[in-house]
C-alpha positions as CSV (number, residue, x, y, z in Angstrom):
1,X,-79.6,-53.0,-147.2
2,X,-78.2,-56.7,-146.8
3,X,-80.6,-59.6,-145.1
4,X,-78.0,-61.8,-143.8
5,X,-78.5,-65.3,-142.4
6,X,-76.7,-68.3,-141.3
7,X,-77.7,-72.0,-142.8
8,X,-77.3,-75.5,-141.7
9,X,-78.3,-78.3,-143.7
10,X,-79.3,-81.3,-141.7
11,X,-77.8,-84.3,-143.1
12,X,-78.8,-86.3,-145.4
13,X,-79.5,-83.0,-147.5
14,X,-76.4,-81.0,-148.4
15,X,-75.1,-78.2,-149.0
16,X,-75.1,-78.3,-152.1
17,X,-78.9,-79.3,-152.6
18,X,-79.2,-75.8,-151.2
19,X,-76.8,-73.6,-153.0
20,X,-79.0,-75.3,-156.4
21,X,-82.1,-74.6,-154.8
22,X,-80.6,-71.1,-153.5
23,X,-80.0,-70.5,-157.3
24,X,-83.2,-71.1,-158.7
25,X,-85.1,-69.4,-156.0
26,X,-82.5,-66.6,-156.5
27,X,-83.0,-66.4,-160.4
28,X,-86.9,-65.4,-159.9
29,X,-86.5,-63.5,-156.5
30,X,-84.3,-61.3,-158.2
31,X,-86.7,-59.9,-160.3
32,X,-88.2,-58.5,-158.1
33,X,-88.0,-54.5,-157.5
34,X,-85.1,-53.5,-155.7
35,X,-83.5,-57.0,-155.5
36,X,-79.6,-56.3,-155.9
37,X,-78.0,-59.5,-155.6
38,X,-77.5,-62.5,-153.5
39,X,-74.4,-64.3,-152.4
40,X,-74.1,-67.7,-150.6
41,X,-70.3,-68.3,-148.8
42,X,-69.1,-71.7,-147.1
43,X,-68.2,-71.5,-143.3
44,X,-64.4,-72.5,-143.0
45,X,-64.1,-75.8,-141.5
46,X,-67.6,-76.7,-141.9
47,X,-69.7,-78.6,-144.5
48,X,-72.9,-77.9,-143.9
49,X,-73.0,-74.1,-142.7
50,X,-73.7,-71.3,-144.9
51,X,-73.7,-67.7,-144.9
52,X,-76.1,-66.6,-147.2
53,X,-76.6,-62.3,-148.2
54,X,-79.1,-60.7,-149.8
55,X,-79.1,-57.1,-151.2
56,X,-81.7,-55.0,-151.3
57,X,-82.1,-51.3,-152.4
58,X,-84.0,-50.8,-148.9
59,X,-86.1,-52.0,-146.5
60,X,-89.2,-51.9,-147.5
61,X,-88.5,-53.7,-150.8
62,X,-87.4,-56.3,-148.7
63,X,-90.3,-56.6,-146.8
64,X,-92.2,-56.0,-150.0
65,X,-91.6,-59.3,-151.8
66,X,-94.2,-61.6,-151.9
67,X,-92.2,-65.1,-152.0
68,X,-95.8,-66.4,-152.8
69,X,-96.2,-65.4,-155.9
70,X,-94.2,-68.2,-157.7
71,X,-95.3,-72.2,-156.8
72,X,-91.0,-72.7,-157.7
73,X,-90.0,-70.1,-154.8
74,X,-92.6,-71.4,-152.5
75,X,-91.8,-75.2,-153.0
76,X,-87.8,-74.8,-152.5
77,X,-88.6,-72.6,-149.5
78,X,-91.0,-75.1,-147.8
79,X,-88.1,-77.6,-149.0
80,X,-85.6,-75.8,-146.8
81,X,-87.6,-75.2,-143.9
82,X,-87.4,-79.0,-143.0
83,X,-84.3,-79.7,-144.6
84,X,-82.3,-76.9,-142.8
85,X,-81.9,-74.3,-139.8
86,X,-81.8,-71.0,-141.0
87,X,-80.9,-67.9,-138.5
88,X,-81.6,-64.7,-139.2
89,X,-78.2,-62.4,-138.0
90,X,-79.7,-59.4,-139.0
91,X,-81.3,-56.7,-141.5
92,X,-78.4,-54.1,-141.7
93,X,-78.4,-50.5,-143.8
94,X,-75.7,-50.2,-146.7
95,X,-73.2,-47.7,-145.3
96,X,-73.0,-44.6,-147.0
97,X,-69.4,-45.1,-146.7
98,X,-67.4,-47.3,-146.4
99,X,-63.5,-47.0,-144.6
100,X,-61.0,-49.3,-146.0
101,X,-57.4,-49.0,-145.8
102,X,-55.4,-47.7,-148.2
103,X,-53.1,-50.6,-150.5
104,X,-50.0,-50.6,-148.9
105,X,-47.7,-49.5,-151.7
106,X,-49.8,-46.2,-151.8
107,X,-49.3,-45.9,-147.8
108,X,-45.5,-46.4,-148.6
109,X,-46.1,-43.5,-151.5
110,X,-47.7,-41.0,-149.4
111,X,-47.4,-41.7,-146.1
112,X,-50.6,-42.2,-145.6
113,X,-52.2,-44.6,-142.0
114,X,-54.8,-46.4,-143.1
């Protein structure tokens, strides 16, 4: 599943203060069963809003983390929670497929519509 959510730093902190502390948080997170990955993107046109993803193999792993557990997690958390505004978009389920279209010189090849 992916845990997405959108990030705005308030100013004077920026944004990247929170992609280092989004590493280090990351790093021991990470460990943690079924933690898949993370990824942080820059909005276009904006310096100071994030997209920030989170993969998990499910659900309930998600919800199983305990971010308590480690005095590093907990301090750049409590860091970001004055220093930014963070809005959940959603919990969404990884597809069990996905549709993408096909490249173009293999439409040209077969035929193929993607």
């Amino acid at each position: 599943m992916k845990y997405i959510f959108q990030v705005r730093v308030i100013p004077p902190y920026t944004v990247d203060e929170y992609a280092a502390g989004w590493i280090e948080a990351s790093r021991i997170i990470q460990q943690t069963p079924g933690a898949l990955g993370t990824e942080l993107h820059r909005k276009i046109g904006s310096d100071d809003t994030l997209l920030a993803i989170a993969h998990w193999r499910s659900k309930a792993d998600r919800d199983a983390k305990d971010d308590d557990r480690d005095a590093t997690v907990r301090a750049i958390l409590a860091k970001h929670a004055k220093t930014c505004e963070i809005t959940l978009i959603g919990e969404f389920e990884a597809p069990e497929w996905v549709v993408q279209p096909a490249a173009e010189t293999e439409q040209a090849d077969t035929g193929t519509l993607p």
